[in-house]
N, C-alpha and C positions, 0 to 999 in steps of 0.2 A: 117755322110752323108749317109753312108750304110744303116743305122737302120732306117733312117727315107725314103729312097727310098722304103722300105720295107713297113713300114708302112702306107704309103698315100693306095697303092693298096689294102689291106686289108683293110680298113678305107673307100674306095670307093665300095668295094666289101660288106661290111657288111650295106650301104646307098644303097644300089640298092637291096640287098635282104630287108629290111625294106620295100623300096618302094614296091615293087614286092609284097611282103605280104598285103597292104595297098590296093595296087588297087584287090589282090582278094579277100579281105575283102568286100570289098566295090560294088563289082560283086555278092556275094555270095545272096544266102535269108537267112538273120540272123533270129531264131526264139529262143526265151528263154523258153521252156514250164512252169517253176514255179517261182514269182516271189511274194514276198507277201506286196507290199507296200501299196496298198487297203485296207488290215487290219489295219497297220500305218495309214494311212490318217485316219481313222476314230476318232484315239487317239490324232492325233499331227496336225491335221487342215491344215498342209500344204500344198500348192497349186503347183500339180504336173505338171501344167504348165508351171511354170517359175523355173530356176536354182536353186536349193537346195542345200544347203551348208552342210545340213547333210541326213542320208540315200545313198541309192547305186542306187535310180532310179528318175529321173523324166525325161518329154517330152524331155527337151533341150540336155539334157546328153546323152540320148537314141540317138537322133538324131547323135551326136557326136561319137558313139562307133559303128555305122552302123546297129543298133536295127531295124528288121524289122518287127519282130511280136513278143506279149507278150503274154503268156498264163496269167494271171490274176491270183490269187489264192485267192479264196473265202474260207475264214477259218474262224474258232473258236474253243477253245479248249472245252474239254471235261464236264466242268462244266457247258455248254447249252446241252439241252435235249428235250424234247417233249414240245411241246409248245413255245417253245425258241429258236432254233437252225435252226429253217427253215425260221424264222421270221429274224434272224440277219443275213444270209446269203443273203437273197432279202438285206437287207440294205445296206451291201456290194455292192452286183451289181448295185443297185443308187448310191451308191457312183462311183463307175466305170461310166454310163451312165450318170449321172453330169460332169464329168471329160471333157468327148466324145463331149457332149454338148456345155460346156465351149471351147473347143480346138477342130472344126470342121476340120479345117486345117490341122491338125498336126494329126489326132488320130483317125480312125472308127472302128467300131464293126465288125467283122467277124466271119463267120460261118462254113467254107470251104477254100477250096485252089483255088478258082475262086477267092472267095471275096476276100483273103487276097492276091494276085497275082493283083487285079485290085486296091487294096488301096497302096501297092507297088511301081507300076504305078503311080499312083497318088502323090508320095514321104509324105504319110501320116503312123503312123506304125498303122499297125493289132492289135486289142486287142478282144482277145478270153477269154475266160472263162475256167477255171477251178474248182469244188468244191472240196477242201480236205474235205474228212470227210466223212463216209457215215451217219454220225449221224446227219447229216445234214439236212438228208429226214426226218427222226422221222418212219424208218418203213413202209414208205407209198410208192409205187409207183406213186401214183398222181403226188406225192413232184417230183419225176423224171421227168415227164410231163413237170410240171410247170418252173423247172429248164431250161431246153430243152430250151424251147420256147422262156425263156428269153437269151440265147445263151451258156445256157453248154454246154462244147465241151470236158471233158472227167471229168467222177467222182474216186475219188481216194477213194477206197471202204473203207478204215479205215484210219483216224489220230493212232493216239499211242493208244488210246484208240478202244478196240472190239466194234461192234454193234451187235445187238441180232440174226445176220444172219452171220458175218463173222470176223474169229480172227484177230488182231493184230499185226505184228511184234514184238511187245512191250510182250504183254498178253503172247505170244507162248511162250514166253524165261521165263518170270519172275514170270507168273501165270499159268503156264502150268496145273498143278494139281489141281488149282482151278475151272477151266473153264468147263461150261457148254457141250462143243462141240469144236471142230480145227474144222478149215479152214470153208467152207462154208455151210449154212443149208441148205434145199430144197429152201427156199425164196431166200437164199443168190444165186443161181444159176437162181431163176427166174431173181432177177433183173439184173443179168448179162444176161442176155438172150432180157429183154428188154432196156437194154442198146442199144445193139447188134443193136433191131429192131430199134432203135431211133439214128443209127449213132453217138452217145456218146462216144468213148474212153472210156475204164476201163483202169484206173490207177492203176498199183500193188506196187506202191510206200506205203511204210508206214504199207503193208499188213504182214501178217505173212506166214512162207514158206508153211505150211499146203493149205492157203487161197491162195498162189500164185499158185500151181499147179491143186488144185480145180477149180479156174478161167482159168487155162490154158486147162484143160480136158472141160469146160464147153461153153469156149464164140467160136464162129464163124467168130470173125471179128481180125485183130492183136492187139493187147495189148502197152499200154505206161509206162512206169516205170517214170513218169518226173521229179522225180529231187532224183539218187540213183548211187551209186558208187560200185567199186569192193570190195567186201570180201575177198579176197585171200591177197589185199595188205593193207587192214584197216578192221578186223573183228569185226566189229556194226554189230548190229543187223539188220540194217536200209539197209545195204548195199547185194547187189545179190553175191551167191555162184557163182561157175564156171556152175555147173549143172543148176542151175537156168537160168542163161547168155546165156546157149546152148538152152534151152529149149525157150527162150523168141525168140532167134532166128529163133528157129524152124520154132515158130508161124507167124515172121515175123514181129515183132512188136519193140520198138527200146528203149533203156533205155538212158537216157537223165542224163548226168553226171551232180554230186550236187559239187556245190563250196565249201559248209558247212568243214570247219576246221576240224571236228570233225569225218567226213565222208573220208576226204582225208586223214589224217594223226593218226597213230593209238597212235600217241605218246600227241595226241593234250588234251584230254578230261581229265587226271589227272592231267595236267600243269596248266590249267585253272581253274578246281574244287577250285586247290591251291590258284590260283590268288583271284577267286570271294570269297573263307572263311577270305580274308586279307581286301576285301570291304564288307563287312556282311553288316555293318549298314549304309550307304551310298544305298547299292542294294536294304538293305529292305524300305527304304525310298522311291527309286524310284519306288518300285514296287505298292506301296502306291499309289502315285501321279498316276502312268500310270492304275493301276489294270492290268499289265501286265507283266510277269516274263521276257517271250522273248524278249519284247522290253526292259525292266529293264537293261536286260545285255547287251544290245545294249549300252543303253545310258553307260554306267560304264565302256563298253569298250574305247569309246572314247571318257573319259575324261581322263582316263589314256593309254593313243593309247602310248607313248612309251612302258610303261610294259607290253600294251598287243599283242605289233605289235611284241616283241618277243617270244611270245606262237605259233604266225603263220608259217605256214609251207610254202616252198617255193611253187614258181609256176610249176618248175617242177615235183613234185610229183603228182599236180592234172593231167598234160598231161601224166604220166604214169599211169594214172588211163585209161584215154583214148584209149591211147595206147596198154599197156593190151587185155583190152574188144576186139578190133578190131585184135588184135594177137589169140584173143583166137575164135572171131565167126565171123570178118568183120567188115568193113564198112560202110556195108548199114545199121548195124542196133545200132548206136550208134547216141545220138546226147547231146544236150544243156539243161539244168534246172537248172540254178545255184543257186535259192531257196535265191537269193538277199533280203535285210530287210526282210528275216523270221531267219536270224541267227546272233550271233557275231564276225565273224569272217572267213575271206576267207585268201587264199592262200598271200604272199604277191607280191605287184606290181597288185592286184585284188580288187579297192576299190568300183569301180561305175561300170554303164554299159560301160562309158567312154574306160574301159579298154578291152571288149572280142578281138580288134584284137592282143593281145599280144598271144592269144589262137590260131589264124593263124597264126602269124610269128613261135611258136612254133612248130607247125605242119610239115612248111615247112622247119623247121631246122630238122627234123627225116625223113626227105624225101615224105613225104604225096602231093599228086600232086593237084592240083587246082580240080579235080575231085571230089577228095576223101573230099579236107574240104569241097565244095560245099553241099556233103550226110553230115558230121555229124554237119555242122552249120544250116540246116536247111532240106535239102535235104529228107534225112530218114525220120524226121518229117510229112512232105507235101505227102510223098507216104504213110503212117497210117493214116494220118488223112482224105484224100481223100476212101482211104481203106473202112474208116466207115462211112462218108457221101457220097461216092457216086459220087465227085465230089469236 
């Protein structure tokens, strides 16, 4: 009788902090800066209006997880180029604005922190633009122009692969000696310059450290990391040093933590190498069908989701990644990109968008006050991106 007098109060104590986490979920502006289900839809035809039974995003699920704005992520890999890569990226964005079209209700295009503030209001989510890749332009500033106007709202100056203006994350580490130039050329600083002018976000997500502090000596306006994690506790390449971390703060600009497995947990990327060499011919099949590796190992992961859901790292690892960053620079300059359908695998109890308030209740178990999740679920966000528009 003792044990369980004991236990209703804790049992009522841990349903009230639940609730308590729910309703400032649900208070907060949820903003995810990178998510890449637009490049999927083009492959897999699904219609992100209604419930989807596979992937981590669409309208109804969003709804459901208190999703209030999406940055979009307009991608393609490396193997478009001149001629190609600026041409599939506009396809992209039709596919986003067919979306918009289709689901006026539920879904508007936004430009700013006005618009995404009055589609809020309206209980429709914000969908912004993002283009990964500067290879995306082919070179051209015009290609920037044109991006713009169709509603890019920050460009992520390199995928894994360099452009002829600025290195790679990737390139810096594994091509170092090969590479024409580190970090940015004279152009690569213009176009940061008219980024600057055109209220666009530069993204240093994906860049190389050279290019990240070249961008940070060059641009005028604060900077987005949107979907990158700590080094100190997962050393990728992908992921920001501590001096990096300080320096982004400096500027004012806010790094937007990645869900990606592989980014939160340093133990994750040789578990799975292991996994995907035991499905070799099943993966290269899919990659076949898809013409896509990322998704390939999407699909491969859940058909085999028990043996791959034990490769995944817990949920609290990712909030120490969190954590961390704000112990190390603050508050105000951390937030959200958890780079949903662009990877195989997330933390577990992390499957859809369904899931980001378990990211609040987490918070407020470390003591984090309704303030503080406010700034890094969307908060920080809305003061950078106002920063370089203006408004």
């Amino acid at each position: 009788m003792r044990k369980s007098l004991l236990i209703f109060p804790l049992l009522l104590a841990l349903r009230l902090s639940a609730q308590n986490a729910q309703q400032i979920h649900q208070k907060a502006i949820l903003i995810d800066t990178h998510n890449d289900v637009i490049s999927n839809e083009l492959i897999t035809g699904a219609d992100l209006g209604k419930r989807q039974s596979e992937g981590n995003f669409d309208l109804v699920r969003a709804k459901e997880g208190g999703l209030d704005a999406q940055i979009f992520s307009i991608w393609c890999g490396e193997s478009y180029g001149k001629g190609t890569a600026f041409a599939f990226a506009n396809r992209e964005i039709d596919s986003l604005y067919a979306l918009i079209k289709r689901n006026p209700d539920k879904i508007a295009l936004v430009r700013n922190t006005t618009e995404l503030k009055k589609a809020v209001a309206a209980k429709k989510l914000a969908a912004l633009i993002g283009v990964e890749g500067g290879h995306m332009i082919e070179d051209r500033i015009d290609y920037i122009d044109s991006l713009a106007k169709r509603g890019m709202r920050y460009l992520t100056l390199t995928w894994n692969n360099s452009t002829s203006w600025a290195t790679s994350a990737r390139d810096e580490v594994t091509k170092k000696d090969s590479l024409t130039h580190l970090g940015l050329t004279d152009y690569g600083k213009q176009i940061v310059k008219h980024l600057n002018d055109l209220g666009v976000m530069v993204d240093v997500s994906h860049v190389g450290e050279r290019t990240f502090y070249d961008v940070l000596a060059t641009t005028s306006k604060p900077v987005i990391a949107s979907h990158s994690c700590a080094y100190s506790i997962d050393p990728n390449r992908r992921n920001l040093k501590d001096d990096q971390l300080k320096a982004l703060a400096k500027n004012g600009g806010v790094v937007c933590i990645n869900f990606y497995s592989g980014f939160v947990d340093s133990t994750y990327t040789p578990k799975v190498l292991k996994f995907l060499g035991q499905h070799k011919a099943e993966l290269d099949s899919l990659t076949k069908v898809y013409h896509d590796v990322d998704l390939a190992n999407i699909k491969i992961n859940a058909l085999y989701k028990t043996e791959s859901d034990k490769l995944r790292p817990p949920l609290d690892l990712l909030i120490k990644h969190i954590d961390y960053i704000v112990k190390l620079i603050g508050v105000d300059y951390v937030g959200i990109g958890s780079d949903f359908d662009g990877a195989e695998s997330y933390p577990l109890g992390l499957d859809s968008v369904t899931d980001y308030p378990k990211i609040t209740e987490e918070l407020l178990k470390l003591g984090y006050t309704q303030k503080d999740i406010d700034k890094i679920l969307g908060g920080n966000v809305m003061r950078v991106l106002a920063a370089n528009t203006g408004k």
